[in-house]
C-alpha positions in Angstrom: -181.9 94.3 67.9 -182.0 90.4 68.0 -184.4 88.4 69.5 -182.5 85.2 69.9 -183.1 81.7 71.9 -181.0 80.9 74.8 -177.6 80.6 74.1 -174.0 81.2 75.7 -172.6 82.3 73.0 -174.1 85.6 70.8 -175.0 84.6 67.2 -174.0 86.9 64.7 -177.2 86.6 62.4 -175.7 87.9 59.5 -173.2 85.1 59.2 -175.3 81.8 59.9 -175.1 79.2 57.3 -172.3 81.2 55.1 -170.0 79.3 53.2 -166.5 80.0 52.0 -163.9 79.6 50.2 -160.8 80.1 52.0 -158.3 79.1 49.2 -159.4 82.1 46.1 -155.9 82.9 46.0 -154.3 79.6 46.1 -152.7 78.8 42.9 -152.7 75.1 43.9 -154.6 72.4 41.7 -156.5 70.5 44.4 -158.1 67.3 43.0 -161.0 67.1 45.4 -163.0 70.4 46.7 -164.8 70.7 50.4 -167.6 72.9 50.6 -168.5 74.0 54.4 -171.3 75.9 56.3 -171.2 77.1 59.8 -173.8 77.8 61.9 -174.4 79.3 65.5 -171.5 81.2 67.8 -168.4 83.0 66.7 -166.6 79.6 68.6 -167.9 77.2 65.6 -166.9 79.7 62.6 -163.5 79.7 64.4 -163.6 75.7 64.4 -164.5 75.9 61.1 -161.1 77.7 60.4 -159.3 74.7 62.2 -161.4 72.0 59.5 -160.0 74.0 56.5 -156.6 73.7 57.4 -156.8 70.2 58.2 -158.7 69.6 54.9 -156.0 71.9 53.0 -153.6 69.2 53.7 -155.2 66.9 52.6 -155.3 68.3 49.1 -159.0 69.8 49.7 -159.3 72.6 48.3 -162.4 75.0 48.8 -165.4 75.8 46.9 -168.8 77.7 47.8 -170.8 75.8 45.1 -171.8 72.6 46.8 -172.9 70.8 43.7 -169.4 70.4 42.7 -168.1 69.4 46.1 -166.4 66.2 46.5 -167.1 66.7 50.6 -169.9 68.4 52.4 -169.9 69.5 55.9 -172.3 71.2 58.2 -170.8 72.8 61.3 -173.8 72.7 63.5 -175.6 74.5 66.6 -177.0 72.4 69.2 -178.5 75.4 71.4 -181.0 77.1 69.0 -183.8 74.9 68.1 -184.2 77.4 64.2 -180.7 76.1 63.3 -181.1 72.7 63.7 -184.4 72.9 61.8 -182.4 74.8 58.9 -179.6 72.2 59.1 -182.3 69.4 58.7 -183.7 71.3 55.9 -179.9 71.6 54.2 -179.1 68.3 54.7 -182.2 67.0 52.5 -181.2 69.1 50.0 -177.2 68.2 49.6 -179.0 64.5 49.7 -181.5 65.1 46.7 -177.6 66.5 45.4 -176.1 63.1 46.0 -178.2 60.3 44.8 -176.9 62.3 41.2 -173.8 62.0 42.4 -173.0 58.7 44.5 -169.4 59.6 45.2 -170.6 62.6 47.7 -169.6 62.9 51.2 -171.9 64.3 53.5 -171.0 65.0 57.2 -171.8 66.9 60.3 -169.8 68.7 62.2 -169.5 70.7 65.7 -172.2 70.3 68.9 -175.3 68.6 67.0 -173.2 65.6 66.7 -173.3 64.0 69.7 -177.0 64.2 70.5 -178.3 63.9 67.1 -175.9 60.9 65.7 -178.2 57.9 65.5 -181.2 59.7 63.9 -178.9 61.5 61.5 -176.8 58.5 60.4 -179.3 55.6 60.8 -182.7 56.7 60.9 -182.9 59.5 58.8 -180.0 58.8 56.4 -179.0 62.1 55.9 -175.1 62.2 56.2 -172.2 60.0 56.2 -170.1 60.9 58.4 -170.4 62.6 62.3 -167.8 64.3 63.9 -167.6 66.5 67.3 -166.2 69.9 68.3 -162.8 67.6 69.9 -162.3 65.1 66.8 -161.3 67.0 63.5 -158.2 65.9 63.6 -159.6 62.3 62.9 -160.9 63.5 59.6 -158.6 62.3 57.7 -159.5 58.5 58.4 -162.9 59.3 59.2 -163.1 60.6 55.3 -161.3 57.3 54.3 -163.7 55.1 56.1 -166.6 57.3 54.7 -165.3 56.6 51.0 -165.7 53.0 51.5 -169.1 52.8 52.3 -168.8 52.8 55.9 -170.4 55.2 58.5 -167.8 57.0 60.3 -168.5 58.8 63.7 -166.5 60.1 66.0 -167.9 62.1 69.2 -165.4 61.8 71.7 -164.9 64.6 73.8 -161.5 65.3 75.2 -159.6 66.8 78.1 -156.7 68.0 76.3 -157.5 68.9 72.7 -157.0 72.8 72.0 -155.6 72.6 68.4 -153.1 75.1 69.3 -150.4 73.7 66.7 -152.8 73.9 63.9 -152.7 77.4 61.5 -156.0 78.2 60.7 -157.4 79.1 57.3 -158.6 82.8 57.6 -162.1 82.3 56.5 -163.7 85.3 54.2 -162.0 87.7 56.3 -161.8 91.1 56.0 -158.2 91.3 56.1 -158.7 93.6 59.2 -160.2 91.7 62.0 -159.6 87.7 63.4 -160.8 85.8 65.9 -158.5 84.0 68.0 -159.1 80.6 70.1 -157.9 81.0 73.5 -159.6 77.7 75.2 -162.1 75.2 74.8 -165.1 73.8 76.7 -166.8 75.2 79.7 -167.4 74.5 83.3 -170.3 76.5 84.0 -173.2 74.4 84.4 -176.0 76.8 83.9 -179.1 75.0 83.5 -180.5 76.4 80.3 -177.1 75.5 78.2 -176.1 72.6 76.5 -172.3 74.0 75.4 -170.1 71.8 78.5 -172.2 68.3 77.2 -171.6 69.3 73.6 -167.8 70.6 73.8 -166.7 68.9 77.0 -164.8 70.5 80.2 -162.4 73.6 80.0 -159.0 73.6 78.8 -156.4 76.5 78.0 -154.4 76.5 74.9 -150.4 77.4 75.2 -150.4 81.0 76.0 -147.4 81.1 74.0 -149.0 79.9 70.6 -151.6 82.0 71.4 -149.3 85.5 71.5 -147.4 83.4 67.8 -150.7 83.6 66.4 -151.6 87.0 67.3 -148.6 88.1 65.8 -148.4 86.2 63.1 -152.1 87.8 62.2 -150.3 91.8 63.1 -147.8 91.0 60.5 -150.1 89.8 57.8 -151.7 93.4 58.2 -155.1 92.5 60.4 -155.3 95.2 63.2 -157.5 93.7 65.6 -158.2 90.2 67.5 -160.4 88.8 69.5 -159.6 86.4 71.8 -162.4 83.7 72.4 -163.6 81.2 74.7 -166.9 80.2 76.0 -165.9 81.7 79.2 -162.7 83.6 78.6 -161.6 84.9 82.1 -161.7 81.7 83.3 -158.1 81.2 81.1 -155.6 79.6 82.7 -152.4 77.5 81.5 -149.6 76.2 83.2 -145.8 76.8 81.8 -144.8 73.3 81.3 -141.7 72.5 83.1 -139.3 72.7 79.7 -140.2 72.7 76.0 -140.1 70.2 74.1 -136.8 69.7 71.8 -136.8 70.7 68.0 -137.2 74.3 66.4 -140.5 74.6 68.1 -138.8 74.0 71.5 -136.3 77.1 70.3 -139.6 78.8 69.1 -141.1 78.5 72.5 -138.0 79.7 74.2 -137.8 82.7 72.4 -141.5 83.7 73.5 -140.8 82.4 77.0 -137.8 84.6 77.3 -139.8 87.9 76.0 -141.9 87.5 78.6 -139.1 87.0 80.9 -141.4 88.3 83.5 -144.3 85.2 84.1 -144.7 83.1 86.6 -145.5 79.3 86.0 -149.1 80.4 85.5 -150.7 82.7 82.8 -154.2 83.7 83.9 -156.4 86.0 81.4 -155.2 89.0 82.7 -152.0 88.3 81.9 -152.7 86.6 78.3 -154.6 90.2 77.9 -151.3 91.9 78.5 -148.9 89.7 76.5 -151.2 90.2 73.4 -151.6 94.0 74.2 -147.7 94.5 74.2 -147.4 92.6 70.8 -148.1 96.2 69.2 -149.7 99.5 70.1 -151.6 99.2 66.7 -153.0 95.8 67.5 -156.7 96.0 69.2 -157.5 93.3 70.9 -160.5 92.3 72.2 -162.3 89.2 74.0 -165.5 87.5 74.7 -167.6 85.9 76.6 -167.3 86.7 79.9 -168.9 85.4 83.4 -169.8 88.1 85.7 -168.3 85.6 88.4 -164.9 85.2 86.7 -163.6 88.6 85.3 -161.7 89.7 88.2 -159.8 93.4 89.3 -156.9 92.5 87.6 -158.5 92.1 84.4 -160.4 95.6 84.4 -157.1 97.2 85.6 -154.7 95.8 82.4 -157.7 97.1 80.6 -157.4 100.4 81.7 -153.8 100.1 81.4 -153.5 100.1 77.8 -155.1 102.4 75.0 -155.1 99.0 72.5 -157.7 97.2 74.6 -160.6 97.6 73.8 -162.8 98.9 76.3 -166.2 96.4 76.3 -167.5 94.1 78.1 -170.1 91.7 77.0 -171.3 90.6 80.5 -174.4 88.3 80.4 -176.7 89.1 83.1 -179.7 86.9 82.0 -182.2 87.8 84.5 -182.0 90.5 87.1 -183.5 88.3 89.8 -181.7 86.4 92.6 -184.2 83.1 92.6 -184.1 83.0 89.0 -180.2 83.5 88.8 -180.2 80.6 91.4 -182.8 78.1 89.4 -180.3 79.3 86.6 -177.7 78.0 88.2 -175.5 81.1 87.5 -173.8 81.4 91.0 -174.0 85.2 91.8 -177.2 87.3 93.0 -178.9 90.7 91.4 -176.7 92.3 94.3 -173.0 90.7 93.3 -173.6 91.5 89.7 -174.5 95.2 90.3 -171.1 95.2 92.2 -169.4 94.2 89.5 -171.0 96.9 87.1 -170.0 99.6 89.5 -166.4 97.9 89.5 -166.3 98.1 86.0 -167.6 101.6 85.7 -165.1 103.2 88.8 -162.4 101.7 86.8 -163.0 102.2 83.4 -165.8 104.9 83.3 -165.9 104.7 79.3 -166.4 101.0 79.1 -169.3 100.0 77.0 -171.7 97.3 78.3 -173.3 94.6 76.7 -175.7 91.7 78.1 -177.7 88.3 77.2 -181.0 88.5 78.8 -183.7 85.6 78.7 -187.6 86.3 79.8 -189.8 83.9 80.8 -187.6 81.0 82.5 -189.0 78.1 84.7 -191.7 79.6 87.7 -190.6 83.6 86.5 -193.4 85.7 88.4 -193.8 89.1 87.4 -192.3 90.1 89.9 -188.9 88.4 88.8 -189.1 90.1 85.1 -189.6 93.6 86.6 -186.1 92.9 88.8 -185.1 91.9 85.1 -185.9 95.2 84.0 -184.7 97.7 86.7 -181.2 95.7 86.7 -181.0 96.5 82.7 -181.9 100.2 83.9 -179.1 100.1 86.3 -176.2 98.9 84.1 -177.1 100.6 81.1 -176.3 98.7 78.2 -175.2 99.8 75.0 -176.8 97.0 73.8 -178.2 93.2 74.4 -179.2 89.5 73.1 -182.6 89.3 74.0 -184.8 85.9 74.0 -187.4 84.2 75.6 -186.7 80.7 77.2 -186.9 77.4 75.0 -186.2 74.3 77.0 -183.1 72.7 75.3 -183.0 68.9 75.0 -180.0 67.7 77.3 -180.1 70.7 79.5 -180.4 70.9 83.4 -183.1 72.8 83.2 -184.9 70.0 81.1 -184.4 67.3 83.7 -185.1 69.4 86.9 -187.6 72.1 85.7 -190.7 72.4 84.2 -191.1 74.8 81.2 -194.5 76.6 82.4 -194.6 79.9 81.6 -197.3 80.5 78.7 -195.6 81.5 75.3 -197.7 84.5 74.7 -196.1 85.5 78.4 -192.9 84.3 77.4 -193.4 86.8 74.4 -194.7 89.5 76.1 -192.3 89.6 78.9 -189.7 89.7 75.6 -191.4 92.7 74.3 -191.1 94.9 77.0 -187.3 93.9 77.4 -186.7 94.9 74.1 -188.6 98.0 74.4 -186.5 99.1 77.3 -183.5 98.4 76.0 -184.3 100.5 72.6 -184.1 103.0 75.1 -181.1 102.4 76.9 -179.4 102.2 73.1 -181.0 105.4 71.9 -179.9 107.4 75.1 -176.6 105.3 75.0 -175.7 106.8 71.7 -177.1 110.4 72.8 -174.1 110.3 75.1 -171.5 110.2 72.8 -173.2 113.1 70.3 -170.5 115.5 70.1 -167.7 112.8 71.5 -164.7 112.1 69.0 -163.2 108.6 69.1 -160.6 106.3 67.5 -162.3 104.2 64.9 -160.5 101.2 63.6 -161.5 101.3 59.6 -163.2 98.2 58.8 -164.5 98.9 55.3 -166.8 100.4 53.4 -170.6 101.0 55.1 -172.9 99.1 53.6 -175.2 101.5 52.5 -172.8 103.7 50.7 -169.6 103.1 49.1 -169.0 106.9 49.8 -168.7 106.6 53.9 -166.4 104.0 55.7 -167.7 101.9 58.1 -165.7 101.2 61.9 -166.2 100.6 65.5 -165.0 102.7 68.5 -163.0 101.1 71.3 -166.7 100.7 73.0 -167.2 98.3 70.1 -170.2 100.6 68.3 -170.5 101.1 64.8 -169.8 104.5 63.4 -170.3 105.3 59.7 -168.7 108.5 58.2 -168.1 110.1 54.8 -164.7 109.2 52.8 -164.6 113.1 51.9 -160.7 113.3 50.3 -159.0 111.8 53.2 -156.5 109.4 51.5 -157.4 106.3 54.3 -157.5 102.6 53.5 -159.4 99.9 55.2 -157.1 98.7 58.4 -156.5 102.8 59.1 -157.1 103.9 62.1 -158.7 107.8 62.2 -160.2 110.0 64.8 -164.2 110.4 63.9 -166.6 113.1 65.7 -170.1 112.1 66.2 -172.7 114.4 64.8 -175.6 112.3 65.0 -177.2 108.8 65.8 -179.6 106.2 65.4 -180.5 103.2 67.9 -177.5 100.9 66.3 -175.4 103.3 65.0 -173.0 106.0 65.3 -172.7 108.8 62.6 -170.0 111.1 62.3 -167.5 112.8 60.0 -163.7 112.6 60.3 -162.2 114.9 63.1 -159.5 117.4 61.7 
């Protein structure tokens, strides 16, 4: 269970800071190599993605040994005061790295850019370059300019940019599951977040190079996407009026005619169901969503078909109407219980997940028991838990002061994640005995012997190979035997 800071995004700790090398089975000779580490949300590692391409044609080529990198980027987190401490700490090291070798680019990428320009460029020396979440595509010259001696920057946020024309890099996948960007930005001004300063307003990417990708991904053998956005059900693109010419005009057309039956609009619901017809075998899946914004017509194309996946991650982050208010998150305790009930009378099998924060600006006890009893009432499978740390830049910093003690802060925490042990224990109880579709994802990491997947509910089930002649990227039908608080076990169902 992680104990995380505010954020709007969940941080998959097991990734932060990995580097890659997308191009081990390009037989290219690239003259220069890029070395690049991502850190914070699933949104960055996607962005990430987007900078290899772009690099790739730039005859970059990939390495995860920085020492022998010609070009080092850091895609950064601006919301968690650790990463920002770690990327500090990386970027004196790649800088003891490049006084042995002059000819070294360092640069940071991604939400840290903006705020943290001057005192990474001029003050503290540490890179060479900065460039934000809306301005990769000015790499190329921002790498030039670099080369010459010059600090290059670019921060500018835009209205427009969605990237949707660029292929990206698959980076270490498993060959099984993608992510795939849907949108940019958010709108949401909740105090505690920094995301719409960092990466600018919303904006929708073609709904039709969305459904190219997703199939371009099916036919390459992955069997599962997930469509992302900071705030996904707020999706919404408008058919131009007629494509442009060329073969991706006739490109276009062809999709536009398959899905003969759209309006002028495509909202998230219906992005949900063009993806879902692609293939029966394709999962698909989505995150993050508002509590404010996923609407009827989402849940009910949900239900409607077996190959979306049936999980929600709704973020609740505190159970109490004042705080939700201060928060600036636009619903009450008593709309988002609504919307859990919704959920549940239309997809009774849905699995739940949350983001919950203790200890924000003037919380009373009274506030973080409402906190509790609200995670009683939903149930969750599982949540993000963290205590409140004022972010620089926030809302919340200019209008709010931070007073609640740290050791309440941390207490308050505690008993959050106590209860919602708990809740995961008795979740998992529940589906003792239950048998479910388990999209193979590879081996468990324990034991080469047992295969590791995830239910439609999104939770981990491991289970024995025995002789059943299945590959990673099989689906199978698993029966539960037992479980622990994160994870299912089972054995294959005959």
């Amino acid at each position: 269970m992680e104990l995380l800071e505010p954020i709007s995004k969940v941080h998959d700790e097991g990734r932060q800071g990995e580097a890659y090398a997308p191009f081990v089975q390009d037989g290219n000779m690239y003259q220069k190599k890029f070395y690049i580490e991502s850190y914070g949300c699933q949104m960055n590692f996607s962005d990430s993605e987007i900078v290899a391409s772009i690099l790739q044609g730039e005859g970059f080529g990939a390495t995860r040994n920085y020492q022998e990198a010609d070009l080092v980027l850091l895609n950064t987190c601006s919301i968690r005061e650790k990463a920002e401490q770690t990327i500090r700490k990386r970027l004196t090291e790649f800088r003891k790295v490049k006084e042995a070798k002059p000819g070294m680019l360092v640069g940071v990428l991604g939400c840290m850019a903006e705020r943290l320009k001057a005192k990474l460029l001029e003050e503290e020396k540490l890179v060479d370059m900065v460039v934000g979440p809306d301005a990769y595509r000015s790499l190329p010259g921002l790498i030039e300019e670099a080369e010459t001696g010059q600090k290059s920057v670019n921060v500018q946020l835009s209205r427009d940019e969605t990237y949707a024309d660029i292929s990206p890099v698959r980076l270490e996948s498993n060959g099984v599951t993608a992510f795939i960007s849907i949108m940019r930005g958010c709108n949401n001004m909740c105090s505690f977040c920094v995301v719409p300063f960092t990466r600018g307003r919303e904006r929708s990417r073609d709904a039709y190079s969305i459904v190219a990708e997703a199939k371009d991904l099916f036919a390459r053998g992955f069997k599962e996407v997930t469509l992302l956005g900071q705030n996904v059900d707020s999706y919404y693109w408008v058919k131009p009026p007629s494509p442009k010419g060329g073969q991706e005009s006739q490109h276009t057309t062809q999709l536009i005619n398959s899905n003969s039956n759209l309006g002028d609009v495509v909202n998230f619901a219906t992005l949900l169901e063009m993806v879902a017809q692609i293939h029966s075998d394709l999962r698909v899946r989505f995150s993050t969503s508002h509590p404010k914004d996923i609407t009827e017509d989402v849940l009910r194309t949900m239900a409607k078909y077996e190959n979306i996946c049936k999980y929600i991650h709704l973020p609740v982050q505190s159970g109490s109407s004042r705080i939700l208010q201060l928060m600036n998150r636009t619903y009450t305790r008593e709309w988002y219980m609504a919307k859990v009930d919704q959920i549940k009378a239309i997809m009774p099998d849905c699995g739940l997940s949350s983001d919950v924060i203790s200890g924000f600006c003037t919380e009373t006890e009274e506030d973080h028991a409402a906190t509790l009893s609200i995670m009683c009432y939903s149930r969750y499978d599982m949540s993000y838990m963290f205590f409140y740390s004022e972010r620089p830049g926030t809302l919340a910093e200019r209008r709010y002061d931070d007073d609640i003690p740290l050791d309440v802060k941390k207490r308050r925490l505690q008993e959050i994640v106590e209860l919602q042990g708990v809740l995961s224990v008795e979740s998992n109880r529940r589906d003792i005995g239950k048998t479910f579709k388990v999209l193979i994802e590879g081996n468990s990491k324990r034991s080469d012997n047992d295969w590791m997947g995830r239910s439609t509910q999104n939770k981990v089930i491991v289970f024995p190979k025995a002789d059943y002649d299945l590959n990673k990227g099989d689906y199978v039908w698993v029966k539960v035997s037992d479980s622990t608080q994160a994870t299912l076990l089972g054995e294959i169902a005959v």
